[in-house]
C-alpha positions in Angstrom: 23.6 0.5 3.4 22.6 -3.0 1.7 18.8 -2.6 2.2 16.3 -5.5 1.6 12.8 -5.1 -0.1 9.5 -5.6 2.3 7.6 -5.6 -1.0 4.4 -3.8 1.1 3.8 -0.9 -1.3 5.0 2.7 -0.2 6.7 1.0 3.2 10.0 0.6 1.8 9.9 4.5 0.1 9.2 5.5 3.7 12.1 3.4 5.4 14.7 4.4 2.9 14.4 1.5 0.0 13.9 -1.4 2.7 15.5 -2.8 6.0 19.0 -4.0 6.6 19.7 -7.4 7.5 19.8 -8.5 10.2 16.8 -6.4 11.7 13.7 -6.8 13.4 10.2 -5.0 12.5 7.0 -4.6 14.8 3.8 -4.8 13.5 1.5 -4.0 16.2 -2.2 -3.8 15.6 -5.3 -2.4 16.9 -7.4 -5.5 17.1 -9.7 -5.5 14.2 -6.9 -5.0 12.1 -5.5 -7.3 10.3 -1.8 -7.7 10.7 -0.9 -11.4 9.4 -0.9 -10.7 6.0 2.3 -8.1 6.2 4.0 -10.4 7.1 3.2 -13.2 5.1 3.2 -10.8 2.0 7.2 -10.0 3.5 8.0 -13.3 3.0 6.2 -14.7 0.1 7.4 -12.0 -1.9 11.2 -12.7 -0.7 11.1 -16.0 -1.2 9.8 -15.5 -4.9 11.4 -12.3 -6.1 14.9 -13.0 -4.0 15.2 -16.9 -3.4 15.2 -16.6 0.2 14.8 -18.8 2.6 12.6 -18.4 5.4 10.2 -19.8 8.3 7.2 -19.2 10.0 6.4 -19.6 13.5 2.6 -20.3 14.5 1.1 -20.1 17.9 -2.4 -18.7 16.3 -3.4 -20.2 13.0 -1.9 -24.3 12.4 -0.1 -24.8 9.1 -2.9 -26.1 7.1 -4.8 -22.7 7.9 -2.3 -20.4 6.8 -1.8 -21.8 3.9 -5.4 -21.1 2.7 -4.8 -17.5 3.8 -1.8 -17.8 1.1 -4.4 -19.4 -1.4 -6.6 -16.8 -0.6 -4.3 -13.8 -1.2 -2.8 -15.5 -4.6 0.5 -16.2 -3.3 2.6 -19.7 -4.0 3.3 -21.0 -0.2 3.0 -25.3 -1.3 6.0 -25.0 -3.9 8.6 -23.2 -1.3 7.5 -25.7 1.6 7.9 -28.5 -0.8 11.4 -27.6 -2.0 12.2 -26.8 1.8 12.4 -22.8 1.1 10.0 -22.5 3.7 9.6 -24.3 6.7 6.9 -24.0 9.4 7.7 -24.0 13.5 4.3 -25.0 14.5 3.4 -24.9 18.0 -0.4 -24.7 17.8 -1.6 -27.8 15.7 -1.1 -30.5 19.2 -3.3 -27.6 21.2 -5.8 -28.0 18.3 -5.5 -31.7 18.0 -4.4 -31.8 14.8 -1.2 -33.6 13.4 1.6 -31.3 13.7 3.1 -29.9 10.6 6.6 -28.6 10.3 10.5 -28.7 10.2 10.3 -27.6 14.2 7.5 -29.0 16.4 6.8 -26.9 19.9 5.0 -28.3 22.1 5.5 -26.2 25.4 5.4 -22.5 24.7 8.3 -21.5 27.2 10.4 -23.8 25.2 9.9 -21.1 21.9 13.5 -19.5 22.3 15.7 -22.3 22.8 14.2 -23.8 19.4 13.8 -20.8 17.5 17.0 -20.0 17.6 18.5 -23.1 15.8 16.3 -22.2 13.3 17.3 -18.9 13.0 20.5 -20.4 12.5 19.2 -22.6 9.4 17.8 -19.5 7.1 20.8 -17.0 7.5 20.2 -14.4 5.3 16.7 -15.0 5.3 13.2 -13.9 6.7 11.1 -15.1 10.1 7.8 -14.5 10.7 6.6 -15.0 14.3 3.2 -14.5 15.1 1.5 -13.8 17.2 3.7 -11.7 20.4 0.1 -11.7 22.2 -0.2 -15.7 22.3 3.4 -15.3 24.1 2.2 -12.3 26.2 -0.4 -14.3 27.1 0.7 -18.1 27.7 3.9 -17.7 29.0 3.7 -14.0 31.0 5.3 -10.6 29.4 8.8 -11.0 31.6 9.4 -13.8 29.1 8.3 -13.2 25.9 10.8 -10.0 26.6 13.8 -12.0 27.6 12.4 -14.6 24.3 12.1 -11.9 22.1 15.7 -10.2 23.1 17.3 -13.8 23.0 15.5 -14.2 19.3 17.0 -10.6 18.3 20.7 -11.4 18.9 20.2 -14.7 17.1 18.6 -13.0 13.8 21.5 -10.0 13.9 24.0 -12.7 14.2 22.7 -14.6 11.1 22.0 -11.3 9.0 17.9 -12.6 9.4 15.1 -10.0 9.5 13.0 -11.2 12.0 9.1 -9.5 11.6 7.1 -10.0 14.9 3.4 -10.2 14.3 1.6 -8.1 17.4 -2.5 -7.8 17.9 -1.9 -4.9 20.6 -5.0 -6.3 23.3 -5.4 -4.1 26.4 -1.7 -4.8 27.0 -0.6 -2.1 30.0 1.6 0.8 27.8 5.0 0.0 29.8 5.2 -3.5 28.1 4.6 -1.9 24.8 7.2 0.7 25.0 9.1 -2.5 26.4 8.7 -4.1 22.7 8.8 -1.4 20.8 12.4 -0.8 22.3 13.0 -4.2 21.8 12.6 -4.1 17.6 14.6 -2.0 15.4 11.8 -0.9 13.5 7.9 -0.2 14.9 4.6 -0.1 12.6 1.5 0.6 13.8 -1.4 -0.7 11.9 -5.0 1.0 13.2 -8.3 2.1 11.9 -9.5 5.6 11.8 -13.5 6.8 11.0 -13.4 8.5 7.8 -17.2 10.1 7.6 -19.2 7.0 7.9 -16.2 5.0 6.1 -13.9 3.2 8.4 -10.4 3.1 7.3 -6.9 1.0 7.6 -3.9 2.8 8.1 0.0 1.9 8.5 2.6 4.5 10.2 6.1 3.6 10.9 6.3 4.9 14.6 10.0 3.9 14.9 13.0 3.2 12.6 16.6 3.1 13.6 18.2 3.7 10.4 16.6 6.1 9.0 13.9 8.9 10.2 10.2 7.6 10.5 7.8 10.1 9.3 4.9 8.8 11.0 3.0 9.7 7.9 -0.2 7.5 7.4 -1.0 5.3 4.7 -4.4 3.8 3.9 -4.3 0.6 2.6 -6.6 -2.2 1.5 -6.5 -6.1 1.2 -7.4 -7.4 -2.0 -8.0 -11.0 -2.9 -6.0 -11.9 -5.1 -3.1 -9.3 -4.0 -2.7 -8.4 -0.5 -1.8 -5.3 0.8 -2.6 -2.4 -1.7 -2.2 1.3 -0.6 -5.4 2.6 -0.9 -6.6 6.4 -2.3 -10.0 6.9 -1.0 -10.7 9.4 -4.3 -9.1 10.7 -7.3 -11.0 13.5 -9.0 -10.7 13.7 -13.2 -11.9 17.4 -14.2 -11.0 20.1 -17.1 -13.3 21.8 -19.9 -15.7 20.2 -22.2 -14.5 18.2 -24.8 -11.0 17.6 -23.3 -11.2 14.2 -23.3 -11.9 13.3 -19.6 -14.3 10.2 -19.9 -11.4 8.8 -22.1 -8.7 9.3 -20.0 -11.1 8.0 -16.9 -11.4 4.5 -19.4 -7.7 4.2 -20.0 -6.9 5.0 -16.2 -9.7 2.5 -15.1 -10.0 -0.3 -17.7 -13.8 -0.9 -15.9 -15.1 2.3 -15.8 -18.9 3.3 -15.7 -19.9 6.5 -18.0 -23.2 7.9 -18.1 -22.9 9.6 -21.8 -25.8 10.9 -24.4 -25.8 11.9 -28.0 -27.8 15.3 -28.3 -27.2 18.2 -30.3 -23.2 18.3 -29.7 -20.7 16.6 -32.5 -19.5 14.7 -29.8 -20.7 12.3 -27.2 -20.5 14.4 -23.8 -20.6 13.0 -20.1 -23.7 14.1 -18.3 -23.3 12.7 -14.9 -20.2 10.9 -13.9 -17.4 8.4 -14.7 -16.4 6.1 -11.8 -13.7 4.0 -12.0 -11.4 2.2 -10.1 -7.6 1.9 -10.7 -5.0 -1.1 -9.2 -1.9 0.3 -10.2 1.7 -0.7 -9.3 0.5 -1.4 -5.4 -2.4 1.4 -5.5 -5.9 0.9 -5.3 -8.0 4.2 -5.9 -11.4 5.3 -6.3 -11.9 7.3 -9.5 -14.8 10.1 -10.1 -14.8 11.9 -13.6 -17.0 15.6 -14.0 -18.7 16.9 -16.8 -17.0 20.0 -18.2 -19.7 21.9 -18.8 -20.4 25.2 -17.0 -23.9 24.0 -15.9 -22.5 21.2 -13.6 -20.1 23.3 -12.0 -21.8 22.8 -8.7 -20.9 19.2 -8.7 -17.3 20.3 -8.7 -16.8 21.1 -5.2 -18.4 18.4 -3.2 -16.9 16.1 -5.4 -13.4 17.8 -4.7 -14.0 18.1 -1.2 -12.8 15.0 -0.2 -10.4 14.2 -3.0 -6.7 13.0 -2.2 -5.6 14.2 -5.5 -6.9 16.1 -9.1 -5.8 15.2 -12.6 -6.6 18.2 -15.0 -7.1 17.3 -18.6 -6.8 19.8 -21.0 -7.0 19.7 -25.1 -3.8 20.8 -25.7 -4.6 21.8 -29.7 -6.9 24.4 -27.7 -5.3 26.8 -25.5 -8.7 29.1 -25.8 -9.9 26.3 -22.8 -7.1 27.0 -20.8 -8.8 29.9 -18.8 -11.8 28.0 -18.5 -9.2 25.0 -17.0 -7.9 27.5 -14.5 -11.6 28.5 -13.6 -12.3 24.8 -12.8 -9.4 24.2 -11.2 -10.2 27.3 -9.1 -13.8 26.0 -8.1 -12.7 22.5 -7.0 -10.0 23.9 -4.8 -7.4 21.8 -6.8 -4.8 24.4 -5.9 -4.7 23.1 -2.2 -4.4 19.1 -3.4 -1.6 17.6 -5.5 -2.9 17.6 -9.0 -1.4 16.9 -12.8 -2.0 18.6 -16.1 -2.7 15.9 -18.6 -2.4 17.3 -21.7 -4.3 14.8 -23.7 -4.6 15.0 -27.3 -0.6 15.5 -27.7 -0.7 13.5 -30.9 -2.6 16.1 -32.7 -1.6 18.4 -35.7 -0.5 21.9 -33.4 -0.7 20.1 -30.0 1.4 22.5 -27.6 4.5 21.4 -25.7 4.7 21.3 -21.8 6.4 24.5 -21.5 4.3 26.3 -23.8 1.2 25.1 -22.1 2.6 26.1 -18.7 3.4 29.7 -20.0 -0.4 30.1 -21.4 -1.6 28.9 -18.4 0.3 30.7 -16.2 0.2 28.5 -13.6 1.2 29.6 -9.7 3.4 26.8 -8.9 5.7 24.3 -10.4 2.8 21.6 -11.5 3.9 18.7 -13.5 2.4 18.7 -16.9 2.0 15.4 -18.9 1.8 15.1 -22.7 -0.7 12.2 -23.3 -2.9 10.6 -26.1 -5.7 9.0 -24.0 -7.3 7.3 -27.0 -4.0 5.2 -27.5 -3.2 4.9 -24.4 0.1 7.1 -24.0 1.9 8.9 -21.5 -1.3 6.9 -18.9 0.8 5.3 -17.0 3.3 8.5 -16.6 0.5 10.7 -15.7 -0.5 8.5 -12.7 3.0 8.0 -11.6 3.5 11.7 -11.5 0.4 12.4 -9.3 1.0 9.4 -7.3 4.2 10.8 -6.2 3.1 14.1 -5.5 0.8 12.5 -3.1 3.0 10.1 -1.2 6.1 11.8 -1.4 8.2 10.9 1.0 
């Protein structure tokens, strides 16, 4: 199947590499949430990585306001409209006041089908973005923004377009969202959910007709410049003294904060905690680093309590620590949490290999182990690609 990117990290790993043209996709969201910005990352991203062509349909923001969102986020919108790679269908800027801006004016809402669709026509092979269903819902009734959005469907599947419909799901009655969701080949569900006293975004494909939605949730972020980042609430960083943890922390998180002193040790040694965070490859994640010593075991487990996920770093030129590794990984429940071996120091004269260190350590399950060299930076970047996809494997 000839799938096309989203580019919203993790979303096309859950639909099966992407969405096949000709599609539509829901976003509906809680209101609160913000659901603009998947679709405008959708298309930016298309139009920049895959010279598509595309347009946008506005009923909520005018022209001139989305582009500052685009500013905002750090994506190019005035190059593609300028070179007429994007167009706008703006149907909100006369109800503002404003001059109208945009290849298609609209000036009567009920009219939204029968010039969409000429549109439609103009970007085969491309990408619309209609926002917002709810403006529809609520100016022209929600008998016709069904018939709209069904005429608007066999137009796109016709022109091999993937239509994404923009949703903010108000205290709409649940029979006309079923009748929407039916409507789309693919659902997504955006909504917040109380984490503690944190308050979290979440995504969760509800519906896909090509391939099986897992309706597992992902928290993400918005970051400015950057958009839509899936989000780790905590990463925990732990193994025995000495192993090189505050190093590997720095190299994971470029601006991370150590609390270190110089005593009677040959070595500097971490006496509270390295916090971090990482923005990798679409991730954004919290970062907490624990001293090895035995007499701050008991920040271990509250610390591990609420992590998502536990790199273990070990010196791999001393397997004596590797019972003491086991022990902590023991005491912060690690075994119950996707976690990684980093077996820092593999540069070193008599570093052990991978297989050797998983027969010392006589580990109870298949746990990847990763040869790295913190201090120049190696085998990083494999370390957190390894735990990231034990956590969001699909």
């Amino acid at each position: 199947m000839d799938l096309k990117k989203t580019y919203i990290p993790r979303l096309d790993d859950i639909l099966g590499g992407g969405v096949p043209k000709g599609t539509s996709i829901l976003f509906q969201a809680m209101p609160g949430i913000i659901s603009d910005v998947f679709g405008y990352q959708i298309i930016s991203e298309r139009v920049h990585l895959d010279s598509e062509i595309g347009f946008i349909y506005t009923n909520t923001r005018t022209p001139v306001e989305i582009e500052r969102v685009f500013d905002k986020y750090g994506w190019d919108l005035k190059t593609p409209l300028n070179s007429g790679q994007i167009f706008f269908i703006d149907s909100i800027s006369g109800m503002m006041g404003v001059p109208p801006m945009g290849k298609y004016i609209i000036d009567n809402l009920a009219k939204t089908e029968e010039i969409v669709i000429p549109a439609i026509a103009d970007i085969a092979g491309g990408t619309a973005v209609i926002e917002n269903v709810a403006t529809l819902i609520d100016s022209i009734g929600a008998d016709n923004t069904i018939k709209c959005i069904k005429m608007l469907n066999e137009a796109a599947a016709k022109y091999k377009v993937n239509i994404v419909y923009l949703f903010t799901r108000w205290d709409y009655e649940d029979r006309l969202v079923e009748q929407l969701k039916n409507l789309v080949d693919c659902d997504i569900e955006l909504f917040g959910i109380e984490e503690k006293v944190m308050y979290r975004q979440v995504f969760m494909v509800a519906k896909s007709n090509w391939t099986t939605a897992s309706k597992c949730k992902t928290f993400f972020e918005l970051t400015e410049p950057g958009g839509i980042k899936v989000f780790i609430p905590k990463l925990l960083v732990t193994g025995p003294y000495n192993a090189g943890k505050t190093t590997f922390v720095h190299a994971i998180a470029e601006e991370a904060v150590s609390v270190e002193r110089q005593a009677f040790e040959l070595f500097p040694t971490t006496v509270g905690l390295d916090i971090g965070h990482i923005d990798y490859k679409g991730f954004s994640a919290d970062v907490f680093g624990t001293p090895g010593q035995e007499r701050f075991d008991l920040l271990l487990e509250p610390l591990a309590r609420e992590s998502i996920g536990t790199f273990i770093v070990i010196d791999s030129t001393k397997p004596d620590t590797f019972t003491r590794a086991k022990e902590m990984i023991n005491m912060c429940r690690a075994e119950a949490i996707p976690k990684v071996i980093v077996a820092n120091k593999h540069d070193l004269p008599n570093a052990l290999m991978p297989d050797e260190i998983k027969k010392r350590m006589a580990l109870w399950e298949d746990v990847p182990i990763i040869p790295v060299s913190a201090l120049s930076n190696k085998g990083v970047h494999q370390a957190l690609d390894a735990l990231f996809e034990l956590i969001y494997r699909v």
